[in-house]
C-alpha positions in Angstrom: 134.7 -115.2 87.7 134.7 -113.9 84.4 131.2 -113.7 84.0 130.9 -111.6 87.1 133.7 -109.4 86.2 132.1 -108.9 82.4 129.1 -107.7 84.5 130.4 -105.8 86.3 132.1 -104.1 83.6 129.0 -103.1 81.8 127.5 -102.1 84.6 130.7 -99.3 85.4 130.0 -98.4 81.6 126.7 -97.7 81.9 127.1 -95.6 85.1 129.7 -93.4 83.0 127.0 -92.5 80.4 128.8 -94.3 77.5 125.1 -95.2 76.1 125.4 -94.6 72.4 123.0 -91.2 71.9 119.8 -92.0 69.7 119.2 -88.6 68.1 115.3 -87.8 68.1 113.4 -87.7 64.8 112.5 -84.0 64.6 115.8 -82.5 64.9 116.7 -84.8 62.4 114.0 -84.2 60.1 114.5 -80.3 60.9 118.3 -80.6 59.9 117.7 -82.4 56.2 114.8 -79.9 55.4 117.5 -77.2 56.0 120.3 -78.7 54.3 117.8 -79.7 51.4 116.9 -75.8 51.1 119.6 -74.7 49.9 119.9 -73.5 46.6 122.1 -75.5 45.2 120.0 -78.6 45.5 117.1 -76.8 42.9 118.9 -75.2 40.5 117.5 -77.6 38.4 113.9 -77.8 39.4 111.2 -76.7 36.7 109.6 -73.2 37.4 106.1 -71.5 38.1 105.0 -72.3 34.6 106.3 -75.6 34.0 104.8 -77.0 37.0 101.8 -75.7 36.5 101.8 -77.8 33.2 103.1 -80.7 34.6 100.2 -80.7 37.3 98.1 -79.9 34.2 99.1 -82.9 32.0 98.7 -84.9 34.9 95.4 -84.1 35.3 94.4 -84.9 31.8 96.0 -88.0 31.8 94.1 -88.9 34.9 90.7 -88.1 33.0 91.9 -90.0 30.4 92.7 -92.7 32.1 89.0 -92.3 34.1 87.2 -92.8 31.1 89.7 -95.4 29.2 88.5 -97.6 32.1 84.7 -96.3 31.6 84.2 -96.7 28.1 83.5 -100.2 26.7 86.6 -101.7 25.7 89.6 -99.4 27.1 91.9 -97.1 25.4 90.8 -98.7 22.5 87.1 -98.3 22.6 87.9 -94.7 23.8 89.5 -94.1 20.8 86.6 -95.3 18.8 84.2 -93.2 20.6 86.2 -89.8 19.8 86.5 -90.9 16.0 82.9 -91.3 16.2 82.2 -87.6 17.8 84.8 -86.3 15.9 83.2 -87.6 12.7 79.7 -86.4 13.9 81.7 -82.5 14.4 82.5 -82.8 11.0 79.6 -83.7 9.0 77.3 -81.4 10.9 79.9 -79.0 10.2 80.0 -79.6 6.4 76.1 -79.6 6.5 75.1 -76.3 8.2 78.2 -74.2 7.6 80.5 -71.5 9.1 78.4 -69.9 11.7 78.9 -66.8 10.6 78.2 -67.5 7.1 75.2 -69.4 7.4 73.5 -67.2 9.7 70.4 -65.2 8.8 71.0 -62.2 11.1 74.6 -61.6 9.0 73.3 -62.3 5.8 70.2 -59.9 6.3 69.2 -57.7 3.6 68.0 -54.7 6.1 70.6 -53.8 8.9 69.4 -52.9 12.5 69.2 -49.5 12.4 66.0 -49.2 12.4 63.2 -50.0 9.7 63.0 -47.1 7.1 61.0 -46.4 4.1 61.5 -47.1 0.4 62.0 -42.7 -0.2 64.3 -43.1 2.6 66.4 -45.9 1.2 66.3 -44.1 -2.4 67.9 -40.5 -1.2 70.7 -43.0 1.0 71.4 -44.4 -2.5 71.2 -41.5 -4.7 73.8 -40.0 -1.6 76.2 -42.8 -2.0 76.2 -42.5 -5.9 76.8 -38.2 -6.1 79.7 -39.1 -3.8 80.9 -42.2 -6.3 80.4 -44.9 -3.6 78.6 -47.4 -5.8 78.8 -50.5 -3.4 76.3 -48.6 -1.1 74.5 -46.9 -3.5 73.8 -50.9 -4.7 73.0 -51.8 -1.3 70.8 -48.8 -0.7 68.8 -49.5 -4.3 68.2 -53.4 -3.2 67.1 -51.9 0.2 64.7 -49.3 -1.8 63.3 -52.3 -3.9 62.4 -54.6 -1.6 61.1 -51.7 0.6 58.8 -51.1 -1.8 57.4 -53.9 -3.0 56.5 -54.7 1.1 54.9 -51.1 1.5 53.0 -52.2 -2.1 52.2 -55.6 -0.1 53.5 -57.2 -2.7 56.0 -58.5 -0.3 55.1 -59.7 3.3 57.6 -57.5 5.7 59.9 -60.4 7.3 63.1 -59.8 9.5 66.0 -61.4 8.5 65.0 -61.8 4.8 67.5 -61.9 2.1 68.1 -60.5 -1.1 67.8 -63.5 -2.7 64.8 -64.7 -0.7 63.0 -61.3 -1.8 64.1 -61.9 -5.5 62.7 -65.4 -5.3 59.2 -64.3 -4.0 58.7 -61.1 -5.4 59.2 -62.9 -8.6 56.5 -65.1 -8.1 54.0 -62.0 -7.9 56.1 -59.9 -10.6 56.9 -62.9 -13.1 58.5 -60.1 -16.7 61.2 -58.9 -13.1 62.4 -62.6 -12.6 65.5 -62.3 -14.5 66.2 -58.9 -13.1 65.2 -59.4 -9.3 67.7 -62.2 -9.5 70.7 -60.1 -10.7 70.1 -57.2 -8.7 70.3 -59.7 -5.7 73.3 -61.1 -7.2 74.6 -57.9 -7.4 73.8 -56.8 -3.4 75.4 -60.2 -2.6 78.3 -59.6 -4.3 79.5 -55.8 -3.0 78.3 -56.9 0.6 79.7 -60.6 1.3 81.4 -61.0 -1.9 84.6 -58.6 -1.9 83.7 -57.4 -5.1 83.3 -53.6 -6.0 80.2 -52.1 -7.9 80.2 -49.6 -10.4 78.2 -46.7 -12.2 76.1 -48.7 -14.6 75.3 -51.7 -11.4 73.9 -49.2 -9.7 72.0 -47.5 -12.7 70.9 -50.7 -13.3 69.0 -51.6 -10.0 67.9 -47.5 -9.7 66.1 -48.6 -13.5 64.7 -51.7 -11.9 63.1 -49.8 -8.7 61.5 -47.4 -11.5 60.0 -50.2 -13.3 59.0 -52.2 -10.6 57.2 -49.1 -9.1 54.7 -49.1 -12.1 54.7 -52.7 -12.7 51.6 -54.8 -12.4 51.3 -57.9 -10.0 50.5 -61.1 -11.5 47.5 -61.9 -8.9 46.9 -65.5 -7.8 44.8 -67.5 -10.7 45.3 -65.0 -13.4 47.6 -66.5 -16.0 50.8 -64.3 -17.4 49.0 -63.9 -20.9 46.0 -62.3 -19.5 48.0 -59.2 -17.0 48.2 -55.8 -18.9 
C-alpha cells in the first residue's frame, strides 16, 4: 500500500507543475555576457596599445618557436645559426664600410649639376675666393684641375672619379706634379668630407698648381723622365 500511495504522490506532484525549471542555455549565456560587461570587471584589462603588443610578441614567439623546431638542433642550433649571420653582418660590414662613406656617387669629385668646363670651374673658384670662401674656392680649383687635364686628354673623362683617383693617374702621365696632385687632393678631401676649413694660401696653392699643370709637359708612354723637356 505504500508503494501505490508513493505513486500516486508523485504523480499529484507532477500534475501541479512542481518540475524543477531547467533554464535554457542562451538566456544564460546572454545574462553572464551582460553581467561580464560591466565596467567594473575591466578596469584592469590592458589597452589598445598593449594588446596590440601582446598579440605582437605572440607572434614572434610563434616564429620563433617555427623555426627552433626547423633548424637542426632546436633553440640551440637556432641560436648558432644567428651568431653565424650575425658574424657574417659584421665582417662584411668591417670590409666594405658605411654605405654612405664608401660610396662612389658621395665621394665624387664633380657634383651632378651638370658637366662644365675647366674656365667655368676657374671663375666659380676665383668667385668663392673674392668673397673669402676658401673651402669652395678649393673645391672649385680641384674641379678646374682635373677638368683640364681630361679636356688636355691627359685624363680619360670618368663619372664618379675621385680626387685621389685623378691625382693617382694624372700622376702617372705628369710624374715632377706627383707630390702636388696628391696634396691638392688631400686638400679637396679634407674641406669636403673632412670638417676641416681651408684657407687663403690652400687655395693659392692649388690656383699655382692649375697654372703649372696648364703648361706642363706629359711624360708619354716609353719615354723615360730624363729625356721630357
Amino acid at each position: 500500500m505504500s508503494g501505490a500511495g508513493g505513486i500516486t504522490t508523485a504523480r499529484q506532484d507532477i500534475a501541479a507543475g512542481d518540475i524543477p525549471v531547467d533554464t535554457s542555455r542562451l538566456p544564460a549565456r546572454e545574462a553572464a555576457e551582460s553581467e561580464l560587461s560591466k565596467p567594473m570587471y575591466h578596469e584592469n584589462d590592458p589597452n589598445i596599445v598593449q594588446r596590440a603588443l601582446n598579440q605582437f610578441w605572440d607572434w614572434v614567439a610563434g616564429v620563433f618557436d617555427a623555426a627552433a623546431g626547423a633548424a637542426p638542433g632546436g633553440p640551440a642550433g637556432l641560436a648558432v645559426l644567428v651568431v653565424i649571420v650575425v658574424g657574417l653582418v659584421a665582417a662584411l660590414w668591417w670590409r666594405l664600410g658605411t654605405p654612405q662613406r664608401s660610396s662612389r656617387i658621395a665621394d665624387a669629385l664633380f657634383d651632378s649639376t651638370g658637366p662644365r668646363s675647366a674656365a667655368q670651374h676657374r671663375a666659380a673658384a676665383e668667385a668663392h675666393a673674392a668673397a673669402l670662401r676658401w673651402n669652395e674656392a678649393v673645391q672649385e680649383s680641384m674641379r678646374a684641375i682635373v677638368r683640364s687635364l681630361e679636356e688636355r686628354a691627359l685624363l680619360d673623362p670618368r663619372p664618379g672619379r675621385t680626387a685621389d683617383e685623378a691625382a693617382a693617374e694624372a700622376g702617372r702621365t705628369l710624374p715632377e706634379h706627383t707630390a702636388r696632385l696628391r696634396a691638392a687632393a688631400r686638400s679637396f678631401d679634407d674641406v669636403t668630407y673632412g670638417g676641416r676649413t681651408a684657407d687663403q694660401s690652400a687655395y693659392l696653392s692649388l690656383r699655382t698648381l692649375d697654372l703649372e699643370l696648364d703648361e706642363a709637359k706629359p711624360l708619354l708612354p716609353g719615354t723615360s723622365l730624363g729625356a721630357t723637356g
